[in-house]
N, C-alpha and C positions, 0 to 999 in steps of 0.2 A: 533393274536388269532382269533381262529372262534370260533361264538355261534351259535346252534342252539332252536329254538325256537319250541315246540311240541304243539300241539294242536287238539281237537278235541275227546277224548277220552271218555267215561261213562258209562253208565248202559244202556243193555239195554236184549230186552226178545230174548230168541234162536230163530233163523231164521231172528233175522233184519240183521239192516245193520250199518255201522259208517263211517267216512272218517276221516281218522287221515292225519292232516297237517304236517311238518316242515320245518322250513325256516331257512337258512346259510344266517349267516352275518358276517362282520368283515373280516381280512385278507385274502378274498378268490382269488387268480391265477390260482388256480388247481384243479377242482374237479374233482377227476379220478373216485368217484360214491358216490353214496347214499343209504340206506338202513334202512330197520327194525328190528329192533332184540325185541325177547319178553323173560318175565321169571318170571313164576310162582311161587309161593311160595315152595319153598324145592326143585326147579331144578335149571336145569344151564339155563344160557343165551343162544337163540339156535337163529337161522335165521328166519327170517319172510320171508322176499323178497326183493332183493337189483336188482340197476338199476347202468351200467357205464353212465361215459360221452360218450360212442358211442351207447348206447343204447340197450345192452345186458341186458337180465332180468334173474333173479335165485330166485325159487321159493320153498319153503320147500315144499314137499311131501304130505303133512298134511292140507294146503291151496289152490295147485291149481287148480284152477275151480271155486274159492271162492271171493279172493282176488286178488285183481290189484295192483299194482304199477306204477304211474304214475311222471314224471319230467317236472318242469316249469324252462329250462335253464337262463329265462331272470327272473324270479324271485328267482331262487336257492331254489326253495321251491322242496319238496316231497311230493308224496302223498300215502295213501295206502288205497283205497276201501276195503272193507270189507263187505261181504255182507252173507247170510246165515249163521250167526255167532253162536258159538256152545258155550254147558257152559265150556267146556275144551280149546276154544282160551281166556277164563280170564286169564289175566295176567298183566304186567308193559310191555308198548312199548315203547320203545329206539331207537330212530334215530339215526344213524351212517354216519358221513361224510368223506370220504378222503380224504385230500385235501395235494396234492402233496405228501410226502412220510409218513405225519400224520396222523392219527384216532381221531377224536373228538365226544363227545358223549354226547345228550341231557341229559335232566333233567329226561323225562320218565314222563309218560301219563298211568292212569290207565286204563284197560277196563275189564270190568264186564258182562259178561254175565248169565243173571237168570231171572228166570219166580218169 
């Protein structure tokens, strides 16, 4: 089994910033990558911005120039900067791991953007 662990998420006013953590633990061999997923209340789950293990990055449309994603290989953690935050990136963020031919999926992390 792998777990990931979210962190970092809250409220905060349009134009800051946040840095959402996740950290894989537990059966890991394989991470073929890692990722963001978000989902507002009444939509579907769509992508944030996902990173492999050779360090390809995919970025929604909607985020970049905003948001980063960043990989700590020797930590297994993820990161996703966030920065000039709008009130339509509120949502639940979901971390997503690959690990060998698996999907595993955090708890989810709220973030709030409003003045």
């Amino acid at each position: 089994q792998v777990q990931l662990v979210e962190s970092g998420g809250g409220l905060v006013q349009p134009g800051g910033s946040l840095r959402l953590s996740c950290a894989a633990s537990g059966s890991i061999f394989s991470i073929r990558g890692m990722g963001w997923y978000r989902q507002a209340p009444g939509k579907q789950r769509e992508l944030v911005a996902a990173i492999t293990s050779t360090g390809s990055l995919n970025y929604a449309d909607s985020v970049k120039g905003r948001f980063t994603i960043t990989g700590d290989n020797a930590k297994k953690t993820v990161y996703l900067q966030m920065n000039s935050l709008k009130p339509e990136d509120t949502a639940v963020y979901y971390c997503k791991a690959t690990v060998s031919s698996r999907i595993y999926w955090g708890q989810g992390t709220q973030v709030t953007v409003s003045s």
